[in-house]
N, C-alpha and C positions, 0 to 999 in steps of 0.2 A: 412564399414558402412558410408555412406552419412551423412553430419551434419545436425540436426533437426535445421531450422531460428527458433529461441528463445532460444534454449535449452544455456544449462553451458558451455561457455569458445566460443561465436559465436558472432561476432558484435553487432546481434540483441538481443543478448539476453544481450547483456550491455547495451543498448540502451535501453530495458525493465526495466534492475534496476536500472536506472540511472532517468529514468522518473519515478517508485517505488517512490525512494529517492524524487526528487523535486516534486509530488505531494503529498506526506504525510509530507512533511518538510513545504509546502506551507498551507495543513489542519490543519496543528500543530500552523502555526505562524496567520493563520485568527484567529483560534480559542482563542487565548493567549491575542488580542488584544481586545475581550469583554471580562472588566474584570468581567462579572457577569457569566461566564459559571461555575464553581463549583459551582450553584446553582439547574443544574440541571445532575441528574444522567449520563443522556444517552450522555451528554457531556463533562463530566469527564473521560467515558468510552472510548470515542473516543479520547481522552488525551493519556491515557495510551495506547491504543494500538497505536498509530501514534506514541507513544516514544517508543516503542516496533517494530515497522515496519521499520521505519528510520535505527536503526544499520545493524538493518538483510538486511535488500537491501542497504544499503551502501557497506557493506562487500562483500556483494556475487559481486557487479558492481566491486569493486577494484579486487575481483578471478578471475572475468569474464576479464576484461581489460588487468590485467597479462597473463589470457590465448589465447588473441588473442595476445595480443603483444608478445607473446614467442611462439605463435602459436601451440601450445598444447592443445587440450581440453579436461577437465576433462570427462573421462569415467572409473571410479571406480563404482561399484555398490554401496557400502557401502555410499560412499561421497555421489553418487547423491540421494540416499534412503534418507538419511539425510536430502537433501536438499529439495527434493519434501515433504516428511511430517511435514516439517518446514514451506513451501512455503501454506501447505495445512490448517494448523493450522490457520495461518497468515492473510491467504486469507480469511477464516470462521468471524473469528475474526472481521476483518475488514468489511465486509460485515455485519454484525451485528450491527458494531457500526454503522456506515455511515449510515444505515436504521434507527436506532434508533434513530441517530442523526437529520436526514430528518422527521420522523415524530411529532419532538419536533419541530422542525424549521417550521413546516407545522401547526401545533399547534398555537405558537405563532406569526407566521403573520395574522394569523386569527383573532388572538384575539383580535385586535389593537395596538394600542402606548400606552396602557396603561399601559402593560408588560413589552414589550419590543419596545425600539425605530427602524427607520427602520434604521439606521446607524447601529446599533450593531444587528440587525436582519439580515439582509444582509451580516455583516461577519459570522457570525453563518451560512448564507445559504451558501456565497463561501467554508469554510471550510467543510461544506459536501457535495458539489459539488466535491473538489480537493480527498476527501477521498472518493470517489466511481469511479472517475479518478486511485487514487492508486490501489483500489481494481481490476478493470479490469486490469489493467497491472501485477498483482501478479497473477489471476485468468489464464492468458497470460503464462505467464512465467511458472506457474507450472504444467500447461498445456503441453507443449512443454517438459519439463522435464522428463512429465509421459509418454511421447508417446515416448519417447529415453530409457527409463528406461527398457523395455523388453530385448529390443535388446543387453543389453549390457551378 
């Protein structure tokens, strides 16, 4: 069986959770830096799942990275079943927020400076900018996954 580019244990596919990692680490830290976002829902929500997305695609980049570096790639059915309805959850997840979070953010530029300044409106848009950045690359990833996953 030929290696699927993205799929678990493939350069590209560390390369996928490793951009995962620093674009949901980077929506996480825009977002942390207006301190007024637990005031709205849809950006609380995007809170929690980028704290939720971060471990899961850090860890599968370090399986991934041991398995090009030991040159092994994982093809267990079970493991990779795992991983795809992990990756599929995740990905929903996050496309949720990131939408949610974009039409708060679309919202409140609207609305003027009287809401929201554009300094802390602007981090609020970069971090849902970075968090639909993450979601494509997780949408990527477990994409490549599912299309490995028959054959095994």
């Amino acid at each position: 069986m030929d290696d699927v580019p993205g799929s678990m244990g493939t350069s590209a596919g560390f390369a996928l959770r490793l951009g995962q990692t620093i674009f949901s680490s980077a929506s996480l830290l825009f977002m942390s830096f207006g301190v007024q976002f637990y005031s709205y829902t849809s950006f609380c929500f995007l809170v929690t799942i980028m704290g939720l997305v971060i471990p899961w695609s850090f860890t599968l980049a370090l399986l991934d990275g041991y398995s090009v570096l030991v040159k092994r790639p994982i093809r267990q059915k079970g493991i990779l079943l795992i991983i795809v309805i992990g990756d599929w959850v995740l990905s929903m997840l996050t496309l949720g927020a990131a939408s949610s979070a974009a039409s708060v953010v679309d919202i409140l530029l609207t609305s003027g400076e009287s809401v929201c300044s554009p300094k802390v409106c602007s981090r609020y848009l970069l971090s849902t900018i970075f968090a639909f950045l993450s979601w494509f690359l997780s949408m990527a990833s477990s994409l490549f996954n599912l299309w490995l996953l028959p054959s095994l």
